[in-house]
C-alpha positions in Angstrom: 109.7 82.5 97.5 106.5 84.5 97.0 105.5 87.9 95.4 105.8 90.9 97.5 103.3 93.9 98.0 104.1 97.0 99.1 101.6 99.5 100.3 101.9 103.2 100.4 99.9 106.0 102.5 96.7 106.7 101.1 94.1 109.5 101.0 90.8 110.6 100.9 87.9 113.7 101.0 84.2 112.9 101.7 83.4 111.5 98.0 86.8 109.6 97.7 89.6 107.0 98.7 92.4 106.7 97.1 95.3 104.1 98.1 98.2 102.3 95.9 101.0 100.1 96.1 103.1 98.0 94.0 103.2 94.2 93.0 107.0 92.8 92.9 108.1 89.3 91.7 109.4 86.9 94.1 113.2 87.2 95.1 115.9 85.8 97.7 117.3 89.2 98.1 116.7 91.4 101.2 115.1 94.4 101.5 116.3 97.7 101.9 118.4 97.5 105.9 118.6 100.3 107.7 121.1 99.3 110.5 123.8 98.7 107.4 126.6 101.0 106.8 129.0 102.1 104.0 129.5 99.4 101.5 126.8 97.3 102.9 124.3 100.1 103.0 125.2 100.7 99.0 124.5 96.7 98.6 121.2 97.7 99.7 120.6 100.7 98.5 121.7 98.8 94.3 119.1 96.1 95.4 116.6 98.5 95.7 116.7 99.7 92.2 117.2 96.1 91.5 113.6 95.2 91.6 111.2 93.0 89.2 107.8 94.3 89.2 104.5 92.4 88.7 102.7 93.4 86.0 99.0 92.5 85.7 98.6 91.0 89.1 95.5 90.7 90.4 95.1 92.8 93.8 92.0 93.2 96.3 90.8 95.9 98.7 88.8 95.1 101.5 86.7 98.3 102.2 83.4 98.5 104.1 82.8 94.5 104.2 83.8 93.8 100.1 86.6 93.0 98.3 87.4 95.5 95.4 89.5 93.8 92.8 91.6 95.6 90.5 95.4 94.3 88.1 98.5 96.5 88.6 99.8 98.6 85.5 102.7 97.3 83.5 105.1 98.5 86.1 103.7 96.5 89.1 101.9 99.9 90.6 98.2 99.6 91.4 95.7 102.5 92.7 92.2 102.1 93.9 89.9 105.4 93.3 87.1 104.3 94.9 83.6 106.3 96.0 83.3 106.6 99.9 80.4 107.8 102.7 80.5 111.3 103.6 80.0 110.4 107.6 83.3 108.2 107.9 86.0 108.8 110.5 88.6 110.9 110.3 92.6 111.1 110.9 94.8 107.8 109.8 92.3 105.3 109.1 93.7 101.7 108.3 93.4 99.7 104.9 94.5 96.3 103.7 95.0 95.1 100.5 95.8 91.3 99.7 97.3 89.3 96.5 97.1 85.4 96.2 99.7 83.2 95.6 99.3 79.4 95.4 95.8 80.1 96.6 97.6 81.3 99.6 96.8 85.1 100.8 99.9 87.3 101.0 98.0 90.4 102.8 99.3 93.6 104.3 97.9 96.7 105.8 98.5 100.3 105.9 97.1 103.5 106.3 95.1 106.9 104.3 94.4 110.3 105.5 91.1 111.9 105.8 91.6 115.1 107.0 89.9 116.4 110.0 88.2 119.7 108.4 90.4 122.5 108.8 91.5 125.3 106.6 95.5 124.3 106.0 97.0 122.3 104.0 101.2 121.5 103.4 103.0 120.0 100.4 107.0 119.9 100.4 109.6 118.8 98.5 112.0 116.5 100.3 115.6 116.9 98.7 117.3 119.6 100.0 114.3 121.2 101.6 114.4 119.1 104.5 116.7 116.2 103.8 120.0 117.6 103.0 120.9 115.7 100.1 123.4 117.9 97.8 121.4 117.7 94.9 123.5 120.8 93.0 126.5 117.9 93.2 125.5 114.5 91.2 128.1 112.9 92.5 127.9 114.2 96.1 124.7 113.2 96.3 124.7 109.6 94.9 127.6 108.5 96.9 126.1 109.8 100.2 122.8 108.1 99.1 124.9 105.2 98.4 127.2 105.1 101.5 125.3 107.2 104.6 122.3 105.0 106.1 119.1 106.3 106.8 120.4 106.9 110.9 123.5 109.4 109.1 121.6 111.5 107.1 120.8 114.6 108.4 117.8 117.4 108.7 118.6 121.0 108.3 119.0 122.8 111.6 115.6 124.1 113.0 113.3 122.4 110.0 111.4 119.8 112.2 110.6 122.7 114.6 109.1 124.5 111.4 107.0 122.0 109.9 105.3 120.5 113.4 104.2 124.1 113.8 102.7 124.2 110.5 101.3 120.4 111.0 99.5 121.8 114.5 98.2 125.4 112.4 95.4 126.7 113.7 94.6 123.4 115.4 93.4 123.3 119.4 93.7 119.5 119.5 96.7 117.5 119.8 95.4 114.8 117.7 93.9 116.9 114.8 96.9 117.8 112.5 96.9 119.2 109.1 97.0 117.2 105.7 101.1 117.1 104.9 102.3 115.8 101.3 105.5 115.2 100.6 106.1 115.1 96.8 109.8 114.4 95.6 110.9 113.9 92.3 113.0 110.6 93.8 111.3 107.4 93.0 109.0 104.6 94.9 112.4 102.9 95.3 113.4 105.5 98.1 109.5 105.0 99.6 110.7 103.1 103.0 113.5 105.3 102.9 111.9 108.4 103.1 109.4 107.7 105.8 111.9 106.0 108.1 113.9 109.3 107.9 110.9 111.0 108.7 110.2 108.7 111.6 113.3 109.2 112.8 113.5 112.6 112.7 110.4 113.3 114.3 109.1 115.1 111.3 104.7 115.2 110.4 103.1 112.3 109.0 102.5 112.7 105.4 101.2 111.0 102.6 103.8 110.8 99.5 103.8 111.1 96.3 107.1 110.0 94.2 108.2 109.5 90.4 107.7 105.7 89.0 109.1 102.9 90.2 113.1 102.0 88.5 113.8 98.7 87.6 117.5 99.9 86.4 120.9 100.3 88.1 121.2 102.7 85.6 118.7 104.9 86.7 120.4 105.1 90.3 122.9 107.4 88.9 120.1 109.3 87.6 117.7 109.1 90.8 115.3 112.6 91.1 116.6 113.9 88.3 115.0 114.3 84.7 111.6 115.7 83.9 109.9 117.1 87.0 105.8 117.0 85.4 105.0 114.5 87.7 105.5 116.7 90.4 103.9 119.7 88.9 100.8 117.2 88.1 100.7 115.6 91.6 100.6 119.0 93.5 97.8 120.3 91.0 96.1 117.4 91.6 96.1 117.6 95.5 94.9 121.4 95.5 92.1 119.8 92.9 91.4 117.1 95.7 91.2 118.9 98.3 89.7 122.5 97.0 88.9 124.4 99.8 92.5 124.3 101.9 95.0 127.6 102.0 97.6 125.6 100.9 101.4 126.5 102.1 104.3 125.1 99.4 107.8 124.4 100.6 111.0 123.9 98.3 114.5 124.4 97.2 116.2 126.2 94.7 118.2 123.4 93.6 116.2 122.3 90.8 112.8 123.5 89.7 110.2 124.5 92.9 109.7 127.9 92.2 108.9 128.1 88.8 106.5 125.0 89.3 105.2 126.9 92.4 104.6 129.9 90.6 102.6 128.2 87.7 100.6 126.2 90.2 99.8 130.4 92.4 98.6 131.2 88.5 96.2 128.1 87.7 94.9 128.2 91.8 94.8 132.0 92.2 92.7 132.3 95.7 94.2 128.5 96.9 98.0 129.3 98.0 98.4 130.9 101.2 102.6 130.9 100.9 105.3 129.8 99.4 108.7 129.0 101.3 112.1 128.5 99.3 115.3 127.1 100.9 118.4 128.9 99.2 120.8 125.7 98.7 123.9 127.8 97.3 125.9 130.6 98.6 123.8 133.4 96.6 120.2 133.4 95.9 119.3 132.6 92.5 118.3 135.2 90.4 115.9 133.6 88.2 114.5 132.0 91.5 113.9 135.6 92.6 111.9 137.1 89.3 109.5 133.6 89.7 109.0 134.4 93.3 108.9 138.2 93.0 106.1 137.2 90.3 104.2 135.0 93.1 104.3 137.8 95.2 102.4 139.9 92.9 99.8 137.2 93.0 98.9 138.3 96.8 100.4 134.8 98.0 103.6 135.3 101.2 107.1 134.6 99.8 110.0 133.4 102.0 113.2 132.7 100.6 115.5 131.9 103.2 118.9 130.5 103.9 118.3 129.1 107.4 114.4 127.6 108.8 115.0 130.2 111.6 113.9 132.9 109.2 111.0 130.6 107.9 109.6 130.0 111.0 110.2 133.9 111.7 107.8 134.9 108.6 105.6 132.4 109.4 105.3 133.9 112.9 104.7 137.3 111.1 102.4 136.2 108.8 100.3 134.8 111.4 100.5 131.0 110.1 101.9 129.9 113.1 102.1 131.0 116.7 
């Protein structure tokens, strides 16, 4: 058996790169399978909350001819901030990162974003914004986590149609596209998960950002729940990134979105172009609608909608998409 390393999308602007991954221990048990179902995809689903993470590995990225070296953090997670040339390409440029093992290289490769200049950019939440996970039932969601695969789980109607029309905004080339973030308050445990869904789905390709790494079953039970700062931070920080995109946020109202929406319209007054809202219950919310009415006042466009029809109509009327 050997260590595994797992690589996530990374991302960068003309002064910096930034790419991460994790370090895990070795093990006999198999990763996440996607073809499994019911009980089996549950087995899969436990094992990958399972997990022992390698703290204070040592970890190398090979950028521009060198190897950077750097340790992981006490949860296995590494991240490389490194400076970068102004005049390098643009679009989904590859990386690899390598660990050693009995002086044996265990190296894998994936890819950052540097976005082609442009004046959009998109950040969405994934639960019940576009993945239709029941978060306003516990127990509905944890045992469809636990018992539909990644091939059973479903998009709401019309949403892919929405957000490759945003991706495309204001582009003339098919292979420019927008920056897209996805940032979920569900864990790096769910990272494979989530971009197969996407893949199979059809949805844009987008760099995530998730909650730390679990190590617990426990915290299945408890998965995208708790304290959502680290969302509220990561969005803050990508409009701090990447200063001078209109930036478009997408959510629910089945946890916190619009009040952390609205606070990030107040600190980033001219830097949010619109805010969308998917109504999860059979009313809107009410304290939903005073946070949203309040963004409005801000001179940023507010959708709350019930179906991705009516999003796609206001961003038709707002001139965001054609």
């Amino acid at each position: 058996m050997k260590p595994i390393l797992k690589l996530y999308r990374g991302y960068a602007n003309n002064q910096e790169l930034i790419v991460m991954g994790h370090v895990f221990k070795p093990t006999s048990k198999e990763d996440y399978d996607f073809q499994k179902k019911n009980f089996k995809n549950a087995t899969s689903v436990i094992r990958m909350f399972r997990i022992a993470t390698h703290s204070n590995a040592d970890v190398y990225l090979e950028y521009n001819g060198e190897k950077i070296h750097t340790k992981t953090l006490d949860d296995g997670y590494f991240k490389f901030c490194i400076p970068i040339e102004e005049n390098s390409n643009f679009g989904w440029i590859n990386y690899s990162v390598s660990i050693f093992y009995n002086e044996k290289e265990i190296k894998e490769t994936a890819n950052y974003i540097k976005p082609h200049e442009g004046n959009f950019g998109f950040i969405s939440d994934i639960d019940d914004t576009f993945l239709v996970s029941h978060t306003r039932n516990p127990l509905k969601k944890l045992y469809i986590l636990l018992f539909k695969n990644v091939f059973d789980r479903k998009v709401y109607e019309d949403v892919v149609t929405h957000y490759l029309a945003l991706s495309s905004a204001g582009r003339t080339s098919q292979t420019e596209q927008n920056a897209f973030f996805y940032v979920s308050s569900s864990e790096w445990n769910l990272y494979r998960f989530i971009i197969r869904f996407t893949e199979i789905n059809q949805l844009p390709k987008a760099v995530l950002l998730l909650k730390d790494i679990k190590t617990s079953l426990t915290d299945l039970f408890i998965t995208g729940r708790g304290d959502h700062n680290h969302k509220f931070e990561k969005i803050k920080h990508i409009l701090e990134f990447y200063p001078n995109l209109q930036y478009t946020l997408l959510g629910d109202d089945s946890q916190h979105d619009p009040y952390l929406y609205e606070d990030i319209c107040k600190i980033f007054p001219v830097n949010v172009k619109a805010v969308y809202i998917r109504q999860t219950g059979t009313s809107k919310k009410s304290k939903a609608e005073i946070a949203l009415k309040n963004i409005e006042s801000l001179n940023v466009e507010v959708c709350y909608f019930k179906n991705s029809a009516e999003a796609i109509a206001h961003s038709k009327k707002i001139g965001l998409i054609l």
